[in-house]
VEXDREN-2710 file (C-alpha; in Angstrom, 1 decimal):
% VEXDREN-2710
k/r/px/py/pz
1/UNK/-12.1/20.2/4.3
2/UNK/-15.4/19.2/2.3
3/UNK/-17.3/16.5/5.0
4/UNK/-18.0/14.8/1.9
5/UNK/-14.4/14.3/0.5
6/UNK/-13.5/13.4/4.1
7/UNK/-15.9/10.4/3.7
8/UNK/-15.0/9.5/0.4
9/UNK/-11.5/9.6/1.5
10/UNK/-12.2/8.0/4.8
11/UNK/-14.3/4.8/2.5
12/UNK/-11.5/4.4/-0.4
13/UNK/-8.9/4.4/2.8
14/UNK/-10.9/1.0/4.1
15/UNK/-11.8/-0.5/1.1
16/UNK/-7.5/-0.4/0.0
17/UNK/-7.0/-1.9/3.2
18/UNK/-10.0/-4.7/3.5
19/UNK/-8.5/-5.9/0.2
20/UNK/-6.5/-8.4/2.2
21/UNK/-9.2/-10.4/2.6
22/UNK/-9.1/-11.5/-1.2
23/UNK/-5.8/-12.8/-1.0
24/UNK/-7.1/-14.8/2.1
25/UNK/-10.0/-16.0/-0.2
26/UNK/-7.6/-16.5/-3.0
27/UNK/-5.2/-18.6/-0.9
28/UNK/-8.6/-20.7/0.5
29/UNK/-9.3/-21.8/-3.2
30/UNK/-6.4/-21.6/-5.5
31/UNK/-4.1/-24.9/-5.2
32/UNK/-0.9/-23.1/-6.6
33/UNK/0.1/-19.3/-6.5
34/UNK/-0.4/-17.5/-10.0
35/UNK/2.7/-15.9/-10.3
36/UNK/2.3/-14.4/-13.5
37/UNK/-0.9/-12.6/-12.4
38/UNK/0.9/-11.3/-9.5
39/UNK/3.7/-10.1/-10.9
40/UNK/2.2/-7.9/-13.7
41/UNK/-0.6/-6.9/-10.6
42/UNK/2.1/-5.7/-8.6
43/UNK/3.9/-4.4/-11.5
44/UNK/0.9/-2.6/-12.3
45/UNK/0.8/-1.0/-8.4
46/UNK/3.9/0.2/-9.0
47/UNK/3.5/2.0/-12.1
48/UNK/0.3/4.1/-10.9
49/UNK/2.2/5.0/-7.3
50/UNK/5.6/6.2/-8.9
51/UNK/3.7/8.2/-12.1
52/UNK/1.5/9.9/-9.4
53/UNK/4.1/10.6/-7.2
54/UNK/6.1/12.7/-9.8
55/UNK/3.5/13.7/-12.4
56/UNK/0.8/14.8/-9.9
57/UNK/1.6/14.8/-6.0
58/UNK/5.3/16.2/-6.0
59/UNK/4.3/19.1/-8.6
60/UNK/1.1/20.2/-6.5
61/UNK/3.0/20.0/-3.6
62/UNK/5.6/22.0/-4.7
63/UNK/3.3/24.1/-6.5
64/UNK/1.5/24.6/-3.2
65/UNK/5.0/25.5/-1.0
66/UNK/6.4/27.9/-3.4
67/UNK/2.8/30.4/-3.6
68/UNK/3.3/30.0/0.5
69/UNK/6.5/30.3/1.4
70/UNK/8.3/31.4/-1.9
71/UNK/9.9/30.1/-4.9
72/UNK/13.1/28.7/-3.5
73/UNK/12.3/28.0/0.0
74/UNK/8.9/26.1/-1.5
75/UNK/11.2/23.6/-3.5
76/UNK/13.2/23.1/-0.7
77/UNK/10.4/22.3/1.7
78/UNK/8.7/19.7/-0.6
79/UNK/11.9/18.4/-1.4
80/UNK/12.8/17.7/2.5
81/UNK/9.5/16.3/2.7
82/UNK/9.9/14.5/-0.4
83/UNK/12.9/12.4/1.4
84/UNK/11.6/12.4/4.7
85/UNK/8.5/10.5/3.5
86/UNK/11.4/7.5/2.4
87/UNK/12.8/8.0/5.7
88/UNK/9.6/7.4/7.5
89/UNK/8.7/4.0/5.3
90/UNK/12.7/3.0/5.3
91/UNK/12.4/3.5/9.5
92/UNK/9.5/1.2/9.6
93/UNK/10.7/-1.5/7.5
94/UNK/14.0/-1.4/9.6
95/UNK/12.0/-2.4/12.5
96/UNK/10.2/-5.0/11.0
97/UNK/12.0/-8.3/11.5
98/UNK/12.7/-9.9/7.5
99/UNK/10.9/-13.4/8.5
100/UNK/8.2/-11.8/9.7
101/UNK/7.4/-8.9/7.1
102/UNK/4.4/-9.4/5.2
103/UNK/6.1/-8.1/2.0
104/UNK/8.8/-10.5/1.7
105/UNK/8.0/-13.5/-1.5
106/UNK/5.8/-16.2/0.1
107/UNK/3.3/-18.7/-2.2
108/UNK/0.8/-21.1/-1.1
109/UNK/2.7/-23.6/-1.9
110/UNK/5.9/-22.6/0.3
111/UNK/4.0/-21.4/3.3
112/UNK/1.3/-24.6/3.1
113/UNK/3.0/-27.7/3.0
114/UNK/1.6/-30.9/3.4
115/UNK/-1.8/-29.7/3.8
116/UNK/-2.8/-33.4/4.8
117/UNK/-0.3/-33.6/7.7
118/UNK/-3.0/-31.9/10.1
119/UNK/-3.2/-28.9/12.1
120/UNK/0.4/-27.2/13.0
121/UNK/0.1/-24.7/16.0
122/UNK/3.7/-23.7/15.5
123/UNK/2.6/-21.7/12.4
124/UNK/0.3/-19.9/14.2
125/UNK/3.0/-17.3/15.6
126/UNK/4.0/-16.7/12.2
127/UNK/0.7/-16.0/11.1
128/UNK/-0.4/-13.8/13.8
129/UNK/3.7/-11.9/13.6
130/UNK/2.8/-11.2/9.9
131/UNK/-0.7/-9.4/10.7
132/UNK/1.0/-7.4/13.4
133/UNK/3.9/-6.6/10.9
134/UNK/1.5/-5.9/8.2
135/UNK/-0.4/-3.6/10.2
136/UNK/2.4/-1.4/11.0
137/UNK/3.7/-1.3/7.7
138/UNK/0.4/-0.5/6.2
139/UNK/-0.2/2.5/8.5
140/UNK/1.7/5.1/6.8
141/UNK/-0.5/3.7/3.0
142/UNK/-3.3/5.0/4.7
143/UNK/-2.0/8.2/5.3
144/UNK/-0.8/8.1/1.4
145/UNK/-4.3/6.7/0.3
146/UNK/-6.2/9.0/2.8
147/UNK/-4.2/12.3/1.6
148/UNK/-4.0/11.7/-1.8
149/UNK/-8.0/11.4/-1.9
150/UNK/-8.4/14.9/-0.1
151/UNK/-6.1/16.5/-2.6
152/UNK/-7.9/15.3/-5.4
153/UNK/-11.1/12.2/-5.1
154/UNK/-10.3/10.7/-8.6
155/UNK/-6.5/10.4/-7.7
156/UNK/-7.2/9.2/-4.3
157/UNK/-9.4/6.1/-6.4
158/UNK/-6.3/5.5/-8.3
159/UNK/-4.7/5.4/-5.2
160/UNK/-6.7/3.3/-3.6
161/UNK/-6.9/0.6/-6.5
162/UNK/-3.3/0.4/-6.4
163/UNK/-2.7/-0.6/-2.7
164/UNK/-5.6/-2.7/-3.0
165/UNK/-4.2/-5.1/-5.4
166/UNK/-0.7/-4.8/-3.6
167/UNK/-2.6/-6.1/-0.4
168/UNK/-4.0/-8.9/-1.7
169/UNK/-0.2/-11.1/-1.5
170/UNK/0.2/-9.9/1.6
171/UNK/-3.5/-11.3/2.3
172/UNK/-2.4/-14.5/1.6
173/UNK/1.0/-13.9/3.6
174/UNK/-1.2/-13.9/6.6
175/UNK/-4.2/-16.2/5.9
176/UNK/-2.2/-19.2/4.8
177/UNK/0.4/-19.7/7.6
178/UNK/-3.0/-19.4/10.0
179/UNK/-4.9/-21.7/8.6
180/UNK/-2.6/-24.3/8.6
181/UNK/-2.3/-23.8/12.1
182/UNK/-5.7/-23.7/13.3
183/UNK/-7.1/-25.9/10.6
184/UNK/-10.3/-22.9/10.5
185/UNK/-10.8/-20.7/7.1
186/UNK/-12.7/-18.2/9.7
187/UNK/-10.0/-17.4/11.5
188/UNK/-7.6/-17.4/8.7
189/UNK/-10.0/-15.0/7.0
190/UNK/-10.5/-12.8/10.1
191/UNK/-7.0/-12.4/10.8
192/UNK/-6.4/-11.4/7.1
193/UNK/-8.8/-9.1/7.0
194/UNK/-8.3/-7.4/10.0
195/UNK/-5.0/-6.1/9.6
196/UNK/-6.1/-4.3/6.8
197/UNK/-7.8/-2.5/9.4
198/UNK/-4.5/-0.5/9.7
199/UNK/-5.2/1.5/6.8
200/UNK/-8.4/3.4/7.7
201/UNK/-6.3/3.5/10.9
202/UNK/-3.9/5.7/9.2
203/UNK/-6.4/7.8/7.9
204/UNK/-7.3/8.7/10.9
205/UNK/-4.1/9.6/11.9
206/UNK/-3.5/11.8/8.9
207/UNK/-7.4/13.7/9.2
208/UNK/-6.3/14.3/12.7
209/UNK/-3.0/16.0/11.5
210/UNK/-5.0/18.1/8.9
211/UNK/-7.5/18.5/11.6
212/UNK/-5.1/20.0/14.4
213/UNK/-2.6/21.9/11.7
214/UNK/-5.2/23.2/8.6
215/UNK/-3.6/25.1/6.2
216/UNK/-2.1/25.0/2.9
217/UNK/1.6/24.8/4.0
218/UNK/1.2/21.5/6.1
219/UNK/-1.5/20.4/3.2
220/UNK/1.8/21.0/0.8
221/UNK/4.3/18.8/2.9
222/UNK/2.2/15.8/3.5
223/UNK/1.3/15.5/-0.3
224/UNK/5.0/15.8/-0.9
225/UNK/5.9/13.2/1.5
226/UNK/3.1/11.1/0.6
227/UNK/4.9/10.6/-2.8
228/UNK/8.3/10.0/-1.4
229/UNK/6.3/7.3/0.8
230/UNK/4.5/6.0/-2.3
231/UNK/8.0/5.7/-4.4
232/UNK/10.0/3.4/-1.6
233/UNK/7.2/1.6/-1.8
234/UNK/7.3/1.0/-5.2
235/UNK/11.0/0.6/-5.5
236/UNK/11.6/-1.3/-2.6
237/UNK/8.2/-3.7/-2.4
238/UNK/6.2/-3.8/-5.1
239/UNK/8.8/-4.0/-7.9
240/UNK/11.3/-6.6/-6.3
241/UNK/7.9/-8.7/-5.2
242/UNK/6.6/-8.6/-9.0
243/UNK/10.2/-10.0/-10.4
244/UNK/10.1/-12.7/-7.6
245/UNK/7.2/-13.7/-8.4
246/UNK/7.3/-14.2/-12.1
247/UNK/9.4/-13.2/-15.5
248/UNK/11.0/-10.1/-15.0
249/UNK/9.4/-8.7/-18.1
250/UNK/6.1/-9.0/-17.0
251/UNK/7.1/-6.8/-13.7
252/UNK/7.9/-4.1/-16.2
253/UNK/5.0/-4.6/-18.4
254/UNK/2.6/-4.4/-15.5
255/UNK/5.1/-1.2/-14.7
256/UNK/4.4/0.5/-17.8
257/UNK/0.5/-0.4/-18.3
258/UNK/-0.1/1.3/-14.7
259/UNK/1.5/4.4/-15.8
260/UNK/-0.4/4.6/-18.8
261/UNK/-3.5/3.8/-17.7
262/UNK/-2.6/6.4/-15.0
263/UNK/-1.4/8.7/-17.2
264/UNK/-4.4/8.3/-19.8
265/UNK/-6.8/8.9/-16.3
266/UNK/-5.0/12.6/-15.5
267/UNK/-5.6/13.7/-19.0
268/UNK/-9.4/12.5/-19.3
269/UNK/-9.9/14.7/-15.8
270/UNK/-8.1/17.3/-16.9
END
């Protein structure tokens, strides 16, 4: 591992997850939720994640296995990995209670209220519930955002551009219910945007990994379950989030742009 790819990994890790902060700024000067933007954005998220999961990570990694451990048994083992990076992201969601998870449909509007009617320190547990939950579930992107950097820097950018603008709802999920609580944009903000701290947090977690088990083998299964991680994301977030949010057709047009634009970005690097 290259100390300069570590950084660059380490720096597109924290900039993916500091992206909460705009949808606290967003939610501080927008009056009504712009659902249409949104939904193609996260439409969009979800096209680059699933086209790099099965057009780049899952072929390296299975690519990697098989010169390793053989043909067969390297199929297998990315495979397995493959799944057990869905199990992993399925576990966490599992735990996180449904009111409180950060990737569940909220708008200004909903969350807000009567912004006249004053302060309202009952929201403030729902607020500071969502940053917790957010934090947890945004641990294992930073492993995705972090690995997928090391296996190639302009991927990992792609990446990282991706659960950026997936953040930035769940930004608002956090900075809204906060403010109307405390009546203070600072702490709304700072709230926000540090539970996108999680993410650099993750990357830690997975340089550590690579750190303490180097070799191409354990390189191999975390790419492989980096996609898996990537696609229940995109299937199970950022897709039914997008249709929520706006037409259903603009979902998938946000779907298919990402994977071009993805797909047009592999070819030009090629």
């Amino acid at each position: 591992m290259h100390p300069h790819d570590i950084l660059m990994a380490f720096g597109l890790t924290l900039l993916a997850g500091l992206s909460t902060g705009i949808g606290s700024v967003l939610a501080f000067f927008t009056k009504h939720t712009n659902r249409k933007f949104l939904s193609i954005a996260l439409g969009f998220s979800a096209g680059v994640m699933i086209f790099v999961s099965f057009a780049e990570l899952f072929p390296d990694a299975k690519k990697t296995l098989a010169a390793v451990l053989g043909e067969a048994r390297g199929i297998w083992a990315a495979t397995a990995a493959f799944f057990c990076g869905f199990l992993i992201i399925a576990l966490i969601d599992r735990l996180v209670p449904t009111v409180e998870n950060p990737h569940e449909i909220h708008t200004v509007e909903e969350i807000s209220g009567q912004p006249d009617a004053g302060c309202r320190p009952g929201l403030l547990r729902v607020g500071i519930m969502t940053a917790i939950a957010l934090a947890i579930h945004n641990l294992p992107e930073g492993i995705a955002t972090f690995t997928s950097a090391m296996v190639d820097p302009a991927l990992g950018i792609s990446i990282a551009i991706a659960i950026a603008i997936h953040n930035i709802p769940e930004g608002i999920a956090v900075s809204v219910p906060v403010y109307y609580a405390t009546c203070s944009r600072k702490k709304a903000f700072a709230y926000s945007f540090l539970s996108g701290f999680a993410e650099p947090l993750g990357a830690v977690l997975g340089f550590v990994f690579l750190l303490r088990f180097p070799g191409e083998t354990v390189f191999g299964v975390m790419s492989a379950a980096v996609a898996g991680i990537m696609v229940f994301i995109s299937l199970d977030e950022l897709l039914p989030s997008a249709q929520k949010y706006g037409e259903p057709h603009l979902a998938i047009y946000g779907l298919i742009g990402g994977m071009m634009v993805m797909a047009t970005s592999l070819i030009m690097l090629m």
